[in-house]
N, C-alpha and C positions, 0 to 999 in steps of 0.2 A: 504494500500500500504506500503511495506517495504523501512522503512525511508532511507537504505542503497544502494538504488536502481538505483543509480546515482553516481557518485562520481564525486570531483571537474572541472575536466576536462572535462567532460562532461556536466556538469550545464554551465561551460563555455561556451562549444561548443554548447550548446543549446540557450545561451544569444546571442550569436554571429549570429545564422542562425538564432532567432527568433523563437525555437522551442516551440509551447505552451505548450507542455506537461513537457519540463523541467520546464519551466516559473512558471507554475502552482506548481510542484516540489518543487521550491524554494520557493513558497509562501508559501507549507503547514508544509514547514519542518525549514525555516529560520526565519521567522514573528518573531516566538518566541524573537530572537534576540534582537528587541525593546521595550522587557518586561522594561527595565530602563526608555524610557520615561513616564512610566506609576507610579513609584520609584522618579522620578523628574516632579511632576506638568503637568507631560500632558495626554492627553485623547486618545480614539478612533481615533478620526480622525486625532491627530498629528501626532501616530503612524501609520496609514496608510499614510499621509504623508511625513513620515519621509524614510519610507519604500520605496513607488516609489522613489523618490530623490535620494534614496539611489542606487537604481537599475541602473536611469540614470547615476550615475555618476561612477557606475561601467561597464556598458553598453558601454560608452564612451571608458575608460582603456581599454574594451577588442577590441570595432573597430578601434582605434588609436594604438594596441599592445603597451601598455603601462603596462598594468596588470602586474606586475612581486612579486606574494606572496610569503612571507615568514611565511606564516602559513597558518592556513585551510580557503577555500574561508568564512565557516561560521564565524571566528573569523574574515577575515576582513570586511565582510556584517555586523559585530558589531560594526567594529571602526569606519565605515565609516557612520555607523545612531551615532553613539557616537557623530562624531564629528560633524553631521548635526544639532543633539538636541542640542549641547552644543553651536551653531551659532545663533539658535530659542531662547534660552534661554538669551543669549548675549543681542539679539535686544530686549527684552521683559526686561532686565536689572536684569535677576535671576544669583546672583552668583555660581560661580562654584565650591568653593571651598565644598559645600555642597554637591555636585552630588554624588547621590550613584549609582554605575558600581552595574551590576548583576555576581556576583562572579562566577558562571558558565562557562560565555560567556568571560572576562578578565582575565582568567588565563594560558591560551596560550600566550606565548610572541610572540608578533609581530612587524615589525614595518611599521609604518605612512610611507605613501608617502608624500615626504618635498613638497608636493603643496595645504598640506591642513594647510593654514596658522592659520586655529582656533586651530589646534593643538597645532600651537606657538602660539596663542594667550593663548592660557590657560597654558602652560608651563611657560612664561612671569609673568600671575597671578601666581599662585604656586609659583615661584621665591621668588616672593614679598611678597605675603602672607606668607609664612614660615618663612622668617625675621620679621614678625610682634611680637611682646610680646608672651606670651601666653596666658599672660589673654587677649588681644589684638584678637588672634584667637579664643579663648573660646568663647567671645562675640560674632563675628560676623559668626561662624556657630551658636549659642545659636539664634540668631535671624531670621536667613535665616532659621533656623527651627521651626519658626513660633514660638517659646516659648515665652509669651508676654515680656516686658520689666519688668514689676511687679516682676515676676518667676526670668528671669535672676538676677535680683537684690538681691534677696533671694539668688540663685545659688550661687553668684559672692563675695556676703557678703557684696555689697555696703549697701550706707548709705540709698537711694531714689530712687525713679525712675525717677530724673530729672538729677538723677549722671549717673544713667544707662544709658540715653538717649547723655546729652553728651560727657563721652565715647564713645556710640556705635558712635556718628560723630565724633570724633576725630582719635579713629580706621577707619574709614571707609578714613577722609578727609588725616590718614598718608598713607596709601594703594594705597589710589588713587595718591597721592604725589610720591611713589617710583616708580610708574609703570610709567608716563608721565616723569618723571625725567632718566629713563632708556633709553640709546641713541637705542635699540632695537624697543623700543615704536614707535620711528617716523615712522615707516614703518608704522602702522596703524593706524594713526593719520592722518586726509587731515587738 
C-alpha cells in the first residue's frame, strides 16, 4: 500500500468516525515513530503501549476539536509518544537528560500543546541541568549510560571510585537541590 495514501486530514477524519482502515493506516505507517523508546530502555510492549496512549490522547484533541497542529500529524504522533515515554521513564526514575530523540522524527519544528505538563516537567530539568558544572553533567549522562563508575573515573581523571561515587551524589543531590528550590517546581510537587 502506498505510504502517501492518506494525508493528515484525512487520518484525522478517519480517527474521528473511527475508520479502521485509516486506523490500521496509521499503524503501519506511524508505529515507526516510537523507534526512540526502543533508543531509551524500552521494549515491545512499551512501545505498543506507548502507541495506543498515544492515539487516545490524540483521539480525545480530535472529538473535543482541540487538535490544532503546527506541523505534520506524524511529527506530532512523535511528540506526543515523546512525551508519554518520557512520563514512563519519570515514574521508573530514568533521567532525561540522556534520552536520545530519533533525529528523523525531531527535526520538524513543532510545538507542544501547554497541557502536556511533562513537557514542563522536562524543560524545568534541562533548566537545571544545564546550570550544573560540566564535569557535573559529564558524570551524570557518563552514568545514566550505564558506563560503570570504574570507567567514569578513568574518563573523569579522578583519583577512585569512591570519589567517583561521591560526586556522582553530590551532582545528583545539587540537581535535585535546584529543581525543588525553583518556585516553578511546586506545581509538581503535592
Amino acid at each position: 500500500m502506498n505510504k502517501a495514501l492518506y494525508n493528515d486530514e484525512a487520518i484525522i477524519e478517519g480517527i474521528r468516525s473511527k475508520d479502521h482502515e485509516k486506523i490500521r493506516f496509521l499503524y503501519r505507517n506511524y508505529f515507526e515513530s516510537i523507534r526512540l523508546i526502543f533508543k531509551n530502555s524500552g521494549n515491545a510492549e512499551d512501545a505498543e503501549d506507548v502507541f495506543q496512549d498515544a492515539l487516545v490522547v490524540i483521539y480525545k484533541k480530535i472529538t473535543n476539536n482541540e487538535l490544532k497542529l503546527s506541523c505534520s500529524l506524524k511529527t506530532f504522533m512523535y511528540a506526543v509518544c515523546r512525551n508519554l515515554w518520557l512520563q514512563k521513564l519519570q515514574k521508573k526514575e530514568y533521567k532525561s537528560e540522556s534520552f536520545v530523540d530519533v533525529e528523523d522524527e525531531s527535526r520538524e519544528p513543532f510545538e507542544l500543546d501547554e497541557n502536556f505538563a511533562e513537557h514542563e516537567k522536562y524543560n524545568l530539568y534541562q533548566k537545571h541541568f544545564m546550570k550544573l558544572s560540566g564535569d557535573c553533567q559529564k558524570v551524570l549522562r557518563l552514568f545514566l549510560k550505564k558506563v560503570s563508575l570504574k570507567e567514569i573515573a578513568k574518563i573523569m581523571g579522578f583519583s577512585s571510585v569512591d570519589y567517583t561515587k561521591t560526586r556522582k551524589y553530590l551532582c545528583k543531590k545539587n540537581l535535585k537541590e535546584r529543581i525543588l528550590n525553583d518556585p516553578s517546581c511546586s506545581k509538581y510537587v503535592s
